[in-house]
N, C-alpha and C positions, 0 to 999 in steps of 0.2 A: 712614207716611212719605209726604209730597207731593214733589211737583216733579220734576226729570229726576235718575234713578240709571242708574249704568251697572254694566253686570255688574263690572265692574272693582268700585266699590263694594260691589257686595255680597257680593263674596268677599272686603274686608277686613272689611266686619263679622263674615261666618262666622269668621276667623280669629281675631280680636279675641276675641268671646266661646267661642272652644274649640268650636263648636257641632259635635259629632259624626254628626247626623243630622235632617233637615227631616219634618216629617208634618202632613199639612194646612193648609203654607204655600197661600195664591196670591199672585201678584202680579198684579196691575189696573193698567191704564194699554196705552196705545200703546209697542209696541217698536221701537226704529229699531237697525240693524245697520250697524257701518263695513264697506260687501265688504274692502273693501283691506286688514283684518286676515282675513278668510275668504281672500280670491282668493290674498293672496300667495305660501302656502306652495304651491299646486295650481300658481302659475307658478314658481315654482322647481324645483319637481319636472320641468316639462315643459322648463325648458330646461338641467335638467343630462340628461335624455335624449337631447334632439336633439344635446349635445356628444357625448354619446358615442356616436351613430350616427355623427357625424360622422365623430371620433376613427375608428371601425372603418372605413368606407370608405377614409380617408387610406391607412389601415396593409393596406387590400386591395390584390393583385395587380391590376396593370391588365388588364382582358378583350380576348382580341384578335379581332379580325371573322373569323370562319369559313365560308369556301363548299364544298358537298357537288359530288365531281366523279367523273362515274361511270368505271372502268375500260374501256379499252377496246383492245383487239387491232388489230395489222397481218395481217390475213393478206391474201397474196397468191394464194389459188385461189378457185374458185368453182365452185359445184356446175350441171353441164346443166341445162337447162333443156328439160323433155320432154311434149309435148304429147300427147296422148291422143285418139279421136275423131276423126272427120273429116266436118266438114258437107257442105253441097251446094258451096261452090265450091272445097271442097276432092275435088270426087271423091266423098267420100259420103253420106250418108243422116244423118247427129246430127244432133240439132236444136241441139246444145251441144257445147261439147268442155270436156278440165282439164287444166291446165297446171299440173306440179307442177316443184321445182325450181328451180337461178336463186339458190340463195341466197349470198352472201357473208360469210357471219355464223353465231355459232350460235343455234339454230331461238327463236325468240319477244326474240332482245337485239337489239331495235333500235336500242341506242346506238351500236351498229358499223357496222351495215349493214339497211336495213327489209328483213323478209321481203316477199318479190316474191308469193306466191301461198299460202293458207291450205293445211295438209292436206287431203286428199279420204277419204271414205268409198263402198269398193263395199263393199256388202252378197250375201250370197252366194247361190246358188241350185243345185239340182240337176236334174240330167235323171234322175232318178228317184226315189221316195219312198224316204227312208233314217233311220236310227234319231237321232230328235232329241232332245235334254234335253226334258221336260217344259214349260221354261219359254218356249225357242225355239218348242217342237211346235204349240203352242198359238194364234201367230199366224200359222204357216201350213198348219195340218192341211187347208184348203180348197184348198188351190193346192197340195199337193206333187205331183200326178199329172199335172200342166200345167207343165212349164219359163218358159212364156212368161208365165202368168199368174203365176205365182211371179214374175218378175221384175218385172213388170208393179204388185205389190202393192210391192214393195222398191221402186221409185220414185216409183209415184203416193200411196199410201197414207203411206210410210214416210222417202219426200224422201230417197233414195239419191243420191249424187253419180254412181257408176258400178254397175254391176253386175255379179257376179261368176256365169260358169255352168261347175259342175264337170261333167264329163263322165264321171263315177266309172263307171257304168254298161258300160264301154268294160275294164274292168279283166278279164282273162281269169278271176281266181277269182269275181269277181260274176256279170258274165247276157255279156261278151265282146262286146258291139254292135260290131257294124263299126265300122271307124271314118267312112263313107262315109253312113253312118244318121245317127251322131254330131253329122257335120255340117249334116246335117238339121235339128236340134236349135239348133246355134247360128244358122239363121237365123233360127228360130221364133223366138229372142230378139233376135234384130236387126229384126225385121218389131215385134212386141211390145211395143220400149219404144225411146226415141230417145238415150239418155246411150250414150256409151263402154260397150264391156263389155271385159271380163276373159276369157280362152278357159283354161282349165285341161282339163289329163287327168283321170287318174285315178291319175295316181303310178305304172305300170308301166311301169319304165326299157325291156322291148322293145316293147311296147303303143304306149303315149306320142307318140314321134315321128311314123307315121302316122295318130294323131289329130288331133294338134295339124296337123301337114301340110294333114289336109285342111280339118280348121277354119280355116286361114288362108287357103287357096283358096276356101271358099264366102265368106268374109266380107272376098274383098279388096275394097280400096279404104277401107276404113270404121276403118283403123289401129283396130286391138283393139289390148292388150294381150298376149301370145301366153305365154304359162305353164306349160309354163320350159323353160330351156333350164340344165342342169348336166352336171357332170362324169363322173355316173353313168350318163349316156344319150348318143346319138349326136346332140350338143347340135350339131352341125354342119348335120343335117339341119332342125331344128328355127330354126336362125336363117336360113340358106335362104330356107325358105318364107316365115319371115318379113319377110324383105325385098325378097323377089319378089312381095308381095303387099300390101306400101306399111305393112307392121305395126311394135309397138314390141314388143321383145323381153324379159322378166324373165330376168335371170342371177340364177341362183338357188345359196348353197351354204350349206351347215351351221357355221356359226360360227366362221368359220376367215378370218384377214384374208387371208394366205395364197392360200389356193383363192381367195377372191374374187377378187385380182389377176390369178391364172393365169388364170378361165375369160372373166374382160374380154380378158383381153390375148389370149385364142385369138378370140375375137366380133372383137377387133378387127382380127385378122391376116384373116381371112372378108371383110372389108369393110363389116361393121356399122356403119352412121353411131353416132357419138356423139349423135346427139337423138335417137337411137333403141331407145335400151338403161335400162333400171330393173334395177336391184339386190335384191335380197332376200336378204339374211345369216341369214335363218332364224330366226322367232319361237319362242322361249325363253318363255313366258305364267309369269304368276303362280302359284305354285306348282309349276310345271314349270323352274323357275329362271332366271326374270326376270332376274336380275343378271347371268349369263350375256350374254343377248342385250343389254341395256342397254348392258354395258361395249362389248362388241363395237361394236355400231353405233355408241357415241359416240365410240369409236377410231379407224371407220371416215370419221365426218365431219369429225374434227378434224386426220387425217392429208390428206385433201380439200381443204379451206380452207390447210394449211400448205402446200399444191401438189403432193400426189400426184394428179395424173391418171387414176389406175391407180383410181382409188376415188370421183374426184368426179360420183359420179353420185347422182339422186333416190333415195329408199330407202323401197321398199315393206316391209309389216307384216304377218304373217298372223296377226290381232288371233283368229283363229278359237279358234287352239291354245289358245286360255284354257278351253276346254273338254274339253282334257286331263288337267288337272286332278281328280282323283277328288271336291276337295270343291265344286267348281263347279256338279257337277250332283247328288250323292248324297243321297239326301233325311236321312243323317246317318250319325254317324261306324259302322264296323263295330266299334270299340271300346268295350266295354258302359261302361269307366270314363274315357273322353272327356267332357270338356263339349256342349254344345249347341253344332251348328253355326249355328243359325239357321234360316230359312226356305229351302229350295234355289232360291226362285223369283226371288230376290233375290239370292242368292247368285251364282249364274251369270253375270249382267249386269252384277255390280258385279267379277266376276274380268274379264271383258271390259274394260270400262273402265278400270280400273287398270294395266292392260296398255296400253291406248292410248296413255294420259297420258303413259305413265313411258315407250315405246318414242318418243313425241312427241317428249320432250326432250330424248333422245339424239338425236335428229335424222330421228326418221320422216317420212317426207313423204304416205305414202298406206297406209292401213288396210284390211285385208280384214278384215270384221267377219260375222254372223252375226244376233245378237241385234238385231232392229231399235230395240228403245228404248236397248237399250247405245251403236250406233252413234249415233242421234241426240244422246247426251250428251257423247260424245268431240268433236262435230262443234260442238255449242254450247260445249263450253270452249274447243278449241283456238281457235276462232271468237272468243272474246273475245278469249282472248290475242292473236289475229293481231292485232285491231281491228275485225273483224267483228262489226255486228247482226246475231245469226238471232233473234232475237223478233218482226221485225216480219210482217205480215199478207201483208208484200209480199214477201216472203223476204227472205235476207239481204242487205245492202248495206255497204257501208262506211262506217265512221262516222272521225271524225276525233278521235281519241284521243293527246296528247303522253304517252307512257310515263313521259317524266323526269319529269313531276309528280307520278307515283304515291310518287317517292323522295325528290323534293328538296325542301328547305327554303329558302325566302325570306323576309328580314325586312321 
């Protein structure tokens, strides 16, 4: 067969003669295709689809424009603001001071109110060589028999914000030092290193007050810290000297909102300025029952900001007590069918730290810490959180950080 066939034809001849089945047909010749019998049924497919996208959209809800707007608090109090340290034209010797406190808000929500000043870290020190975890012992076994150098290493080495010197030594069941020796001691640490320090006894409620006494006497002018003054001691004597000697005073009680209002409210019948007073409600650490302290302190700030007076003050941490803890330092469990604690060398600093974080965000303002690398980690979180770079070479500075962009969404 010549000339032009179209499939059309050739399926009526198939038809015509009944033909059941082709084998070794070809056909020869040029093929030509109408598209418009190919394309047409591919464009009706495609636009009964787009009807019924259409169709669903019609029959959709209309979407309404949504903005994300963050929660935020009226409080009417505000926490002191309490400076630490005293340089040269203030009378003493720092080469820096810290100012903790000031806050209007609670601690890291800056949609309320920006925190005014990061937490601080003292790291701690003793006037005598005393029994340390392993994991502690080990970055100061070369400096415990020198106070000064011990302190010395805690700032220059370890980038201490303040430092802390226990005067443990001074305790009548240990070695009894005078307290007039004692104070010996803390100027070794004031000659030694230039940040704020920390003046602690040794926790002997009759001991105590003439230590502390004379430790505020050799170190006036240069506002310490003066630690502590409580309920179980002649905490009268104690705030005294601290004010006749240009100091800041820690009121210090055991987890009792309670006692903490009574022994302000006695500090403040005395005439203890309010910039001149830190709080300590008693660290509660990590498996020493955290949750304890946590509640308390977050109690204690939140009744502050609602405008108790009685309570708005900065709130130190004794981040130490994480070392009270048995699994902190014990190289593992005394229970043959306990699991694996882990390493204790890790363990220790990370009971530290987690104590930090969590007493941070109830509202700590300032850490007495121990473990130098633990310290340095509380000091780089919080430090983000505030909005603080501690990465850089130059130390930390402020960076310029909008928090609501961490949360919010814009179209």
């Amino acid at each position: 067969m010549s000339g032009e066939v179209s499939l059309e034809d050739i399926l009526k001849i198939i038809e015509r003669y009944e033909v059941v089945e082709l084998e070794d047909v070809r056909i020869k010749g040029d093929v030509e295709i109408e598209l418009g019998t190919v394309i047409a049924p591919i464009i009706q497919a495609f636009q009964q689809q787009q009807q019924q996208l259409q169709e669903r959209e019609e029959a959709a809800p209309e979407l309404v424009e949504a903005s994300f707007e963050v929660g935020k608090a009226d409080w009417n109090g505000e926490i002191e603001e309490v400076t630490i340290g005293a340089t040269a034209a203030d009378g003493g010797t720092r080469e820096r001071t810290v100012t903790i406190g000031g806050e209007k808000a609670l601690p890291f929500y800056n949609f309320d109110h920006p925190m005014p000043h990061p937490p601080v870290i003292s790291v701690d020190c003793f006037d005598m060589p005393i029994s340390l975890a392993k994991a502690v012992r080990e970055h100061y076994q070369d400096v415990m028999e020198d106070p000064g150098e011990w302190a010395k290493k805690n700032v220059h080495e370890f980038g201490a914000d303040m430092v802390t010197i226990h005067l443990i030594s001074t305790d009548p069941t240990i070695k009894d030092t005078p307290a007039r020796e004692a104070a010996k001691t803390v100027e070794e640490v004031l000659q030694a290193v230039k940040v704020p320090i920390v003046i602690g006894g040794s926790g002997n409620p009759d001991k105590d007050p003439e230590v502390l006494e004379a430790a505020a006497e050799v170190a006036a002018g240069e506002r310490c810290l003066i630690a502590s003054a409580n309920l179980n001691m002649d905490y009268e004597r104690i705030a005294k000297a601290a004010m006749a000697n240009g100091h800041v005073i820690l009121s210090w009680t055991q987890l009792d909102i309670n006692a903490q209002k009574t022994l302000n409210r006695y500090l403040f019948k005395l005439g203890v300025p309010r910039k001149d007073i830190v709080i300590d409600p008693t660290t509660a650490a990590l498996g020493y029952g955290l949750d304890y302290a946590f509640t308390n302190i977050e109690r204690m700030r939140i009744s502050a900001l609602k405008g108790d007076t009685d309570l708005a003050f900065p709130i130190s941490c004794g981040i130490t007590n994480a070392w009270g803890a048995r699994e902190a330092w014990m190289k593992g469990s005394p229970i043959k069918e306990d699991s694996d604690w882990g390493p204790a060398v890790k363990r220790g600093p990370l009971y530290e730290i987690i104590t930090g974080l969590t007493l941070g965000i109830a509202g700590g303002d300032m850490f007495m810490m121990m473990h130098p690398e633990a310290g340095a980690a509380v000091k780089r979180i919080t430090g983000m959180l505030f909005g603080t770079d501690t990465d850089t070479e130059a130390g930390a500075k402020n960076i310029d950080i909008d928090i609501e962009d961490w949360v919010k969404w814009k179209e």
